[in-house]
C-alpha positions in Angstrom: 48.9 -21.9 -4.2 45.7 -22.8 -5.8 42.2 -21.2 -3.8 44.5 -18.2 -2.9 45.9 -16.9 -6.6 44.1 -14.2 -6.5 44.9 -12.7 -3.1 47.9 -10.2 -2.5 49.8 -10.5 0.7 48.9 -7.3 2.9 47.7 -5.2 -0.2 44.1 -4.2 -2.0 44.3 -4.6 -6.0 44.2 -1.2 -7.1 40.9 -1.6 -9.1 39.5 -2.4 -5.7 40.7 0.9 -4.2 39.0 4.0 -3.5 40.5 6.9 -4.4 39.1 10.2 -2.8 37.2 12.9 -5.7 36.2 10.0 -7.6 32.9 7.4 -7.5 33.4 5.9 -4.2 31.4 5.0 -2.5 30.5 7.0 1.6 30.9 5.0 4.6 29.4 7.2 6.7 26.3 5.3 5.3 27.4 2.2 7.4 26.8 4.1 10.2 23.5 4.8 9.8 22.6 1.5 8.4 23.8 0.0 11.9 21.5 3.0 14.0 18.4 2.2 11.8 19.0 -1.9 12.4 19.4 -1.4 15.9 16.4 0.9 16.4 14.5 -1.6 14.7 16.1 -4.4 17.2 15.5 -2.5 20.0 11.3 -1.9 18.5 11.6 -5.7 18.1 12.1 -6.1 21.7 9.8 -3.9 23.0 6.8 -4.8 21.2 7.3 -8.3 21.7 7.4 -7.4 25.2 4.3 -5.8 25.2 2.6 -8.3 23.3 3.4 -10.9 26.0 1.7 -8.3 28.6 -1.1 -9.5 30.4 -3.4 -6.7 29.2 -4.9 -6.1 26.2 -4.4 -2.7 25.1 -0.9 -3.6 25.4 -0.8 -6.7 23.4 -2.4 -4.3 20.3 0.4 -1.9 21.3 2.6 -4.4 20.8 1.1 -5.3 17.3 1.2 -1.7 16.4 4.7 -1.5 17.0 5.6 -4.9 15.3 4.5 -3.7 12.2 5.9 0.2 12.4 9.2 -2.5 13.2 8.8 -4.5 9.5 8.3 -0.9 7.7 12.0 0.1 9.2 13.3 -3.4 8.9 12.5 -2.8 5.1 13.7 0.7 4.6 17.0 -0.6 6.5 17.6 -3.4 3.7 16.3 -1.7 0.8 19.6 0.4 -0.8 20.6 3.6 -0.1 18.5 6.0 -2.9 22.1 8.4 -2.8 23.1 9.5 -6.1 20.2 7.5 -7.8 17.4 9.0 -10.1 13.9 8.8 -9.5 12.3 6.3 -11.6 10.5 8.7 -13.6 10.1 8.3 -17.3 10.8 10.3 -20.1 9.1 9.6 -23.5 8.8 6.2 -22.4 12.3 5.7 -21.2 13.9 6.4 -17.5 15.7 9.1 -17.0 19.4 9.2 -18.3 21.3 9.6 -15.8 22.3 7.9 -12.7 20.9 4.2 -12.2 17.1 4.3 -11.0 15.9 3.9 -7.6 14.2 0.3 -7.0 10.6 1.0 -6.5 10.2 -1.7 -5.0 10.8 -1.7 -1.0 8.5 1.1 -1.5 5.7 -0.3 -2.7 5.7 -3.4 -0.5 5.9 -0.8 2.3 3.1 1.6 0.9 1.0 -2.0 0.8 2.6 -3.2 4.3 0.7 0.2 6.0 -2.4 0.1 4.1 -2.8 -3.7 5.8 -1.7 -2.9 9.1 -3.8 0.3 9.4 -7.1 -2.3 8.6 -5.4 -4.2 11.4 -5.1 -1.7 13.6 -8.7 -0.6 13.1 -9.9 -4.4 13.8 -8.0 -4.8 17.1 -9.3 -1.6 18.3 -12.5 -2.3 17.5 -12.4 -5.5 19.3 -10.8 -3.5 22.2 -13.7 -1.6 22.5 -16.6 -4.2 22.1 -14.5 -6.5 24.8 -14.4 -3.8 27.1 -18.3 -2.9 26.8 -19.1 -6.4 27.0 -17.0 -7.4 30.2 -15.4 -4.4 31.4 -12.1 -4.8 31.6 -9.1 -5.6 29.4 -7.2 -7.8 31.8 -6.6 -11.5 30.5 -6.8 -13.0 33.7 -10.0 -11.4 34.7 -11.8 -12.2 31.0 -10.3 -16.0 31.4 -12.8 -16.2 34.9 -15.9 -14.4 33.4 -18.4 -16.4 32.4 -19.5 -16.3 28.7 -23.0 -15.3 28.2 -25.1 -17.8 25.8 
């Protein structure tokens, strides 16, 4: 037989199997997990779409929503906090108990906003200074104004 020793024809090992009342683990989980990757597919698209517009408060749109995009990408790959503790300690130690919630996707997220709100601030500030200055926000007309020296 060799590679396939381990396999049983047409049947799960038993330690594999989920027995209902005991630690199993939900599947409706799946089903959220695909919603939450599809909305961010879908908030993907679209601001990639708007960052290939020929105007520019679309193309900052279109950065805006790249980034609210990454935050859900993050929270859609980072594990399901269900039946985990807070990772709060006690005298030191975490929390008996369940198994701790990784802090991490949370943090790189919390750090993830505070970036792409000094961004956010920066493109809209030069949306404002290039609409002052040449009074539009069209590519095509700013690509035939002249520059002033």
């Amino acid at each position: 037989m060799g590679d396939c020793d381990g396999v049983r024809f047409r049947r799960v090992p038993s330690r594999y199997r989920c027995i209902r009342g005991h630690d199993c683990p939900s599947f409706g989980g799946n089903r959220m997990t695909l919603l939450l990757s599809i909305c961010v597919a879908v908030i993907f698209g679209v601001s990639i779409y708007l960052m290939l517009s020929r105007e520019l408060k679309a193309a900052a749109m279109g950065v805006f929503l790249f980034s609210h995009a990454a935050h859900m990408g993050i929270i859609a790959v980072s594990r399901s906090p269900v039946g985990k503790t807070p990772p709060i300690l006690h005298n030191g130690e975490v929390m008996p108990g369940a198994p701790p919630v990784d802090p991490l996707p949370q943090a790189l997220i919390l750090t993830s906003i505070v970036i792409s709100f000094a961004v956010m601030a920066f493109l809209l500030t030069l949306l404002v200074i290039t609409q002052r200055r040449a009074g539009t926000l069209e590519v095509a007309e700013l690509a035939k104004e002249q520059l002033p020296d």
